[in-house]
VEXGU-38261 format. One record per residue: residue in three letters; y, z, x of N, C-alpha, C in turn. Coordinates in pm, whole numbers, plus 50000, padded with zeros to 5 digits. Atoms other than C-alpha are relative to their C-alpha. Layout:
ALAYZXYZXYZX
...
END
This chain:
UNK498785000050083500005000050000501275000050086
UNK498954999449899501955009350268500584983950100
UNK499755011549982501724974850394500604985049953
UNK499335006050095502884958050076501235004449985
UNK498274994150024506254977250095500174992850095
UNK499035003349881506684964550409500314985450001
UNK499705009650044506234933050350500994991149927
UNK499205000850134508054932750038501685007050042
UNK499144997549995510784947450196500754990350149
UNK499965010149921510984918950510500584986149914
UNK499755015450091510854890350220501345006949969
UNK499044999450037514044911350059501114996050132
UNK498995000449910515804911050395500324986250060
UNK499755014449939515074873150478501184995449880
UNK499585007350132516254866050135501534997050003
UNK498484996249971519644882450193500614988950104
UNK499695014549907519824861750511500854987149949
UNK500285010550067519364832650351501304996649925
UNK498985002050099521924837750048501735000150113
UNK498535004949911524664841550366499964990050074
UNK499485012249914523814814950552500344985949904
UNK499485014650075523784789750244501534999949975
UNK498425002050024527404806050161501024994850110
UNK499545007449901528194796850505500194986049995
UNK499905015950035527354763750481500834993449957
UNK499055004850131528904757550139501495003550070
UNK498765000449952532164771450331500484992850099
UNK500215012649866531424749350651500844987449968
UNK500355009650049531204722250460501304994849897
UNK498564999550056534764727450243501084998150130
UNK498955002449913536564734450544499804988150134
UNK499985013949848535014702550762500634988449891
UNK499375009550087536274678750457501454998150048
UNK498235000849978540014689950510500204997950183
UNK499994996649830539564694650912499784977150033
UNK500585010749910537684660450945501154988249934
UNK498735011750017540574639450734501275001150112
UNK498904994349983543114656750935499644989550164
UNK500725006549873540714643251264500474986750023
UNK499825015949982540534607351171501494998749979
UNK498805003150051544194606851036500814997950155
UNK499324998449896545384616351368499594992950149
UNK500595009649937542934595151586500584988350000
UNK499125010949952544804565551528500785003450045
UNK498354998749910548074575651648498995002950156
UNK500804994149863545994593851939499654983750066
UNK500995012049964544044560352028501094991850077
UNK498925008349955547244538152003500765007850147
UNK499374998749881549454560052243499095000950104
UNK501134999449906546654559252472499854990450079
UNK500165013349956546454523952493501464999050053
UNK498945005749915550214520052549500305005150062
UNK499564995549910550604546152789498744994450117
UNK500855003349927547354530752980500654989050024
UNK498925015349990549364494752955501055003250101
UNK499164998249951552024508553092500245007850160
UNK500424997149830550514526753443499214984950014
UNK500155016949882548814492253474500734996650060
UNK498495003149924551524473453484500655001450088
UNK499534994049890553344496753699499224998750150
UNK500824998249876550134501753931499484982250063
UNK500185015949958549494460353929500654990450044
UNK498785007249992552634444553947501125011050094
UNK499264996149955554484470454111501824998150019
UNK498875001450080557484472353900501325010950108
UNK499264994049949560694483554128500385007149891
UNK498854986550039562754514753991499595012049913
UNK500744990950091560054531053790498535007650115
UNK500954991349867558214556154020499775015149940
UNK500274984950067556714585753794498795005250081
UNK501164990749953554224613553953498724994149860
UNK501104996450125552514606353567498834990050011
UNK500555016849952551324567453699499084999350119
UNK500365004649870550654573054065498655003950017
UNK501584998949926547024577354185500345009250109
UNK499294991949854547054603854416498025002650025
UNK501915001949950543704597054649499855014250071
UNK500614988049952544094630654798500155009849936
UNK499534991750116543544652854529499435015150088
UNK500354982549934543524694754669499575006149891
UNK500374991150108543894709154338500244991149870
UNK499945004150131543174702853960499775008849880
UNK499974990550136543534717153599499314995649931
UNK501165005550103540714715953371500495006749903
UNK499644992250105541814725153017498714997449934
UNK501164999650136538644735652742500665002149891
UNK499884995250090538524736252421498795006149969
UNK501004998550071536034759152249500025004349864
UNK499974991650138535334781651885500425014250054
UNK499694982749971537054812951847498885009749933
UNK500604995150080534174821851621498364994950021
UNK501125003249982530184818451666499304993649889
UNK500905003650074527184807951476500364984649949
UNK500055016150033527604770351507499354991450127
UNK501185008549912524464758951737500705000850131
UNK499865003449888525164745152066501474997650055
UNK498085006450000529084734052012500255002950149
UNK499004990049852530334758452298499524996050109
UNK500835000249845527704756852547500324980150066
UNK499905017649951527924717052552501445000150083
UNK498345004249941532074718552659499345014250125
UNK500384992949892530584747752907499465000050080
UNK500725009849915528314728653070500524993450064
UNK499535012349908530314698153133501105009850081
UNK499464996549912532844725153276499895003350079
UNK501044998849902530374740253487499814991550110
UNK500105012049900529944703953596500694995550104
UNK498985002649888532964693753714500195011150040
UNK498944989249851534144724253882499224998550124
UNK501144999149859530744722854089500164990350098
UNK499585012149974531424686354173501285001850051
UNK498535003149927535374689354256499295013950090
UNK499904994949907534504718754457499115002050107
UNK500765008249915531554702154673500714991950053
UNK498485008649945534534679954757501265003550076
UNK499124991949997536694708754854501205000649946
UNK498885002550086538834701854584500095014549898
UNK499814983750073540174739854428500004995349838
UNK499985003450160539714741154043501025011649978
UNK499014989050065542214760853829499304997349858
UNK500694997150140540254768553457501215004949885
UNK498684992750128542954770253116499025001249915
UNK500884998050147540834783952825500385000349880
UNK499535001050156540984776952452498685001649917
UNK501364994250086538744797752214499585011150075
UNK501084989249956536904830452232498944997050096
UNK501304998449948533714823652299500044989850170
UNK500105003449824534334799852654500725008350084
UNK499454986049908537014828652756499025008550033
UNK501514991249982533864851152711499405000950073
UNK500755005449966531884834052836500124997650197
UNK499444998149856533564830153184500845011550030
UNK499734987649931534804861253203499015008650049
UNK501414992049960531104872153183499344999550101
UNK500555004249842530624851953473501035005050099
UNK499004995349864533294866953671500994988350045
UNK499655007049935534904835853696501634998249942
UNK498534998949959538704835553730500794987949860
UNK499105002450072540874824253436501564993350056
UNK498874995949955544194810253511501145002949914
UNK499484999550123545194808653151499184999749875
UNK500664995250160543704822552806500965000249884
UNK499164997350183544534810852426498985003549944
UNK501115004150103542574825952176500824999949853
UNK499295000450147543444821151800500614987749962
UNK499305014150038544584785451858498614989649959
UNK501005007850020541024764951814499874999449888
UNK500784999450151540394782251454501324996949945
UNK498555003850081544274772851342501144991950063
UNK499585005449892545464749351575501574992849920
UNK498815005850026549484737351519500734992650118
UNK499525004749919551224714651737501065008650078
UNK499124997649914553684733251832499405009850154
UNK500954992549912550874757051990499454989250090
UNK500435006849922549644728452145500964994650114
UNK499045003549915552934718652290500205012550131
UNK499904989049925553314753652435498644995350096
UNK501525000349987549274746752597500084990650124
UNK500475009349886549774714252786501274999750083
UNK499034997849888553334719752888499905011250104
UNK500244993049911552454746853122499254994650091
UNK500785007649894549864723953313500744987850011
UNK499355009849925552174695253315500905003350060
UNK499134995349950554974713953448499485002550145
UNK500744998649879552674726053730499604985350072
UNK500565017749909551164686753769501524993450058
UNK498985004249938554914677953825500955002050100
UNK499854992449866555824704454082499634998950093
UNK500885001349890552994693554256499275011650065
UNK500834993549992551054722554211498644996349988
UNK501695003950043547914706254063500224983750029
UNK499935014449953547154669454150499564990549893
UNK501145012650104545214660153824499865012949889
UNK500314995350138544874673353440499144997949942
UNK501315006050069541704670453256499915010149920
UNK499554997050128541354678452917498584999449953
UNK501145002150058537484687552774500075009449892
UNK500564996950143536634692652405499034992249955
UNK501485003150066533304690052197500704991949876
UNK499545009550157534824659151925498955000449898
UNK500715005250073533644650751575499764986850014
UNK500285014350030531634621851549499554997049877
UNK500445003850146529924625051212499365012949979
UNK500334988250052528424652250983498915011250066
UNK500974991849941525484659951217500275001250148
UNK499685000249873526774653651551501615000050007
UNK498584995449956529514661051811500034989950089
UNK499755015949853530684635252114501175008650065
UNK499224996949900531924651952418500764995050080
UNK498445010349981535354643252530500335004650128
UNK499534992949849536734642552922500814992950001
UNK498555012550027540334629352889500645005250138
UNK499214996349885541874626053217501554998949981
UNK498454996850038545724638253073500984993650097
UNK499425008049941547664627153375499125004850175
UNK499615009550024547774605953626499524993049899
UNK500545006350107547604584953321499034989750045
UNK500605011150006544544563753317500254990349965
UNK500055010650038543644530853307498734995949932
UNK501215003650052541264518953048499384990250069
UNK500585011649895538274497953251499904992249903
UNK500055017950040538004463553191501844994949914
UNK498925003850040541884468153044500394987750032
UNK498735011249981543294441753258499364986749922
UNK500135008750059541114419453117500175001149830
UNK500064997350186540764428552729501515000649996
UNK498844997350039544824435752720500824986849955
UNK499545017050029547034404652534501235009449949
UNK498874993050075549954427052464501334990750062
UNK499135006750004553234409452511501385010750079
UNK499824995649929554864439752653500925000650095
UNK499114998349911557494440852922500505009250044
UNK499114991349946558994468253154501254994650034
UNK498835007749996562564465753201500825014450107
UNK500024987149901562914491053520501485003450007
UNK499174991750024566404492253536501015004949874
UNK499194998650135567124498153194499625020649969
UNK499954986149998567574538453088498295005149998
UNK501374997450001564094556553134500055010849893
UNK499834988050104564964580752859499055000049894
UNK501465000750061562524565752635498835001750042
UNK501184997849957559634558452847499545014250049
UNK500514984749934559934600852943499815009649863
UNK499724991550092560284607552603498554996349912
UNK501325001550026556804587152529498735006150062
UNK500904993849894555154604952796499955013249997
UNK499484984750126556484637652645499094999449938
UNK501275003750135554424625352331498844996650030
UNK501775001149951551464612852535499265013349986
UNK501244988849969550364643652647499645013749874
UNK499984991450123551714667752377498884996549849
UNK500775011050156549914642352101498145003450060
UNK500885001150003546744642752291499005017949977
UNK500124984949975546584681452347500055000949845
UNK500424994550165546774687851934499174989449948
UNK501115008050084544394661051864498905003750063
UNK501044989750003541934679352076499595008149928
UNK500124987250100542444710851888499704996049845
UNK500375005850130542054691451552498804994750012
UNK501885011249977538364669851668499785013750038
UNK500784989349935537674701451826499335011149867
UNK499974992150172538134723351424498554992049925
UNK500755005750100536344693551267498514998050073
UNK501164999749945533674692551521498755010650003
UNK499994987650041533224730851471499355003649910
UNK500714989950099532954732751149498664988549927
UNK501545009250024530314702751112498625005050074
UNK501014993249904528314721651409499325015049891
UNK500894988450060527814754751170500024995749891
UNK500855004450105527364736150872498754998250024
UNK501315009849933524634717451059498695014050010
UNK500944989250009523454752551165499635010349928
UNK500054987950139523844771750843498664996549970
UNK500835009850090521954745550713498304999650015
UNK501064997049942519024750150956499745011949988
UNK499884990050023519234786850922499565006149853
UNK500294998750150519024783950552498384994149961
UNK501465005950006516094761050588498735010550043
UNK500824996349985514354780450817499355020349970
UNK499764988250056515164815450622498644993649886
UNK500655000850084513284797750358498584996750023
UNK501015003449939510254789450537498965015950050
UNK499914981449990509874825450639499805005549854
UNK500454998850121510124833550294498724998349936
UNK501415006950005507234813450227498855007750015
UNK500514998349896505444824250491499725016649936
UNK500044983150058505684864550396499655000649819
UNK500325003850144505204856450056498434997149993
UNK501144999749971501834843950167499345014949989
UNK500714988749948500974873050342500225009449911
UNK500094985650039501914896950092499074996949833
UNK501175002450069499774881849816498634999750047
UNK501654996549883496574882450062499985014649967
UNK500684985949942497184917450155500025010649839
UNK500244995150127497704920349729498905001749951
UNK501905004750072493994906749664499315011850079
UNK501254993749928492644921349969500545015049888
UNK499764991550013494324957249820499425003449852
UNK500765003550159492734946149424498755006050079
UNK501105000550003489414939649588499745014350093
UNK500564986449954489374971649781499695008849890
UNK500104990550070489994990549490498804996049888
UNK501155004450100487894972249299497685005750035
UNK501005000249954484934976749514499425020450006
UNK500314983049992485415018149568499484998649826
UNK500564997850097485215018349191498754997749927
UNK501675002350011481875000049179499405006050097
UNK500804987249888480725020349456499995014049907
UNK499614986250043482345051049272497835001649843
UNK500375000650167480295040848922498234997350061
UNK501765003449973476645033349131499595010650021
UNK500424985949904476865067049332499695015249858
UNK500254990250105476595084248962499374999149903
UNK501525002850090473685068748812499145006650064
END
C-alpha cells in the first residue's frame, strides 16, 4: 500500500510539472509572435544598412577614394586587441540558446589568443555574465536586464562604449555574437564583425549599385550613417536575440511538456501493476485464510 501512495503521489507531482511547462509554452509562444514581427520588421532596415555601409568601405578600400580616411573602413592587419560583445537570456529554461553564443565565445577568444591577440569580453544577459564569472573569467563590461526588454536607446548606450574605445585605438576590432531567430524550431548563430566595416565576399562582383563617393563634399552625413550602422545593428541583435529566446523555450516547454507526459504514462503503468499485484495478494491470503479453516 505503501507503494501505491508513492506512486500516486510521483504521478501528482509530474502532473503539476507538466500543467507549468504547457503554461510556459502557451506564454513562449504569445510573446515570440510580437518579438518575432518586431525581428523581421527590423531585419530589413538591418540588412540594407549593411549592404550600404559594406559598398561604401569597398569603394573606399578598392578605388582608394582621396579625402575620406575613417579608422571605421581601414583594415588594420595588426590587430593587438579586440571587443567581443554577447548577447544572451536574462532568464533560463530555454534548451541550449545560451550555451551555443558561449561556445562560439569560448571559440574565438581561444583562437585570437593563440595569435597573441588580447580579448576584452562585454556581456549581455544573466545567464553568459554567470556563466563567466563562474569561470573566473574577467568581464570588462556587464548589462543585465537589457536582452529580456531590449530598447534602442539601451542599445545605443551598449555599442557606443566599444566604439568609442575602437576609435581611440584602444581595441583594433568589434565583434558582435548573438543566438538569431530563424524559424519556430531553430536559432542561427550570428558573428557580425561591427567595425572595421566589412566587406560582403563575392560583393565586388554581385554589387550594380550606381553609387558614388564625393570625398570632398561635407562628411557629416556619411558619420552620421555610420552612427546608425552600428547603433542599428546593436538593437537588432537584442531584438533576433528576444525572438530567438522565446522560440528556444517554447521549443523546450514543449519538450518538457511532452516528456512530463510520457512519465505520466509510464507511472501510471506501474501503479496499476503494483494495484493487481496488491488485489491478487489479498485475494490469495483470503483463499489461504478460508482453506486453513476447513
Amino acid at each position: 500500500m505503501s507503494n501505491l501512495k508513492e506512486i500516486k503521489r510521483k504521478i501528482k507531482s509530474v502532473e503539476n510539472t507538466q500543467k507549468t511547462t504547457k503554461a510556459m509554452k502557451l506564454v513562449s509562444t504569445a510573446k515570440l509572435n510580437r518579438a518575432k514581427l518586431a525581428a523581421q520588421e527590423s531585419k530589413v532596415y538591418a540588412d540594407k544598412i549593411n549592404e550600404v555601409l559594406s559598398e561604401i568601405s569597398y569603394k573606399i578600400n578598392q578605388y582608394k577614394i582621396g579625402g575620406i580616411d575613417s579608422r571605421f573602413f581601414n583594415e588594420i592587419s595588426d590587430i593587438k586587441k579586440v571587443d567581443i560583445l554577447f548577447v544572451t537570456a536574462d532568464k533560463g529554461l530555454c534548451g541550449g540558446f545560451n550555451i551555443q553564443t558561449i561556445k562560439e565565445v569560448n571559440r574565438l577568444t581561444q583562437e585570437y589568443k593563440s595569435n597573441k591577440i588580447k580579448v576584452r569580453l562585454r556581456g549581455i544577459g544573466k545567464k553568459g555574465i554567470a556563466f563567466f564569472k563562474f569561470q573566473d573569467i574577467e568581464l570588462h563590461s556587464s548589462y543585465e536586464g537589457v536582452s529580456s526588454a531590449p530598447t534602442y536607446k539601451k542599445a545605443q548606450e551598449i555599442i557606443s562604449e566599444a566604439i568609442e574605445d575602437f576609435m581611440n585605438g584602444i581595441t583594433d576590432k568589434v565583434i558582435l555574437i548573438h543566438n538569431g531567430y530563424l524559424n519556430m524550431i531553430s536559432q542561427d548563430l550570428k558573428v557580425n564583425n561591427i567595425v572595421p566595416v566589412s566587406i560582403y565576399e563575392g560583393y565586388e562582383t554581385d554589387s550594380k549599385s550606381l553609387m558614388e563617393l564625393e570625398p570632398e563634399e561635407d562628411e557629416t552625413i556619411l558619420e552620421s550613417l555610420i552612427k546608425k550602422y552600428f547603433e542599428y545593428n546593436m538593437y537588432y541583435a537584442l531584438i533576433d536575440s528576444l525572438a530567438a529566446e522565446h522560440s528556444a523555450r517554447m521549443q523546450a516547454m514543449d519538450n518538457a511538456t511532452n516528456n512530463a507526459t510520457e512519465r505520466v504514462d509510464m507511472l501510471t503503468l506501474a501503479y496499476n501493476k503494483a494495484r493487481q499485484e496488491s488485489i491478487t495478494t489479498e485475494l490469495i491470503e483470503i483463499i489461504s485464510g478460508v482453506e486453513s479453516m476447513k
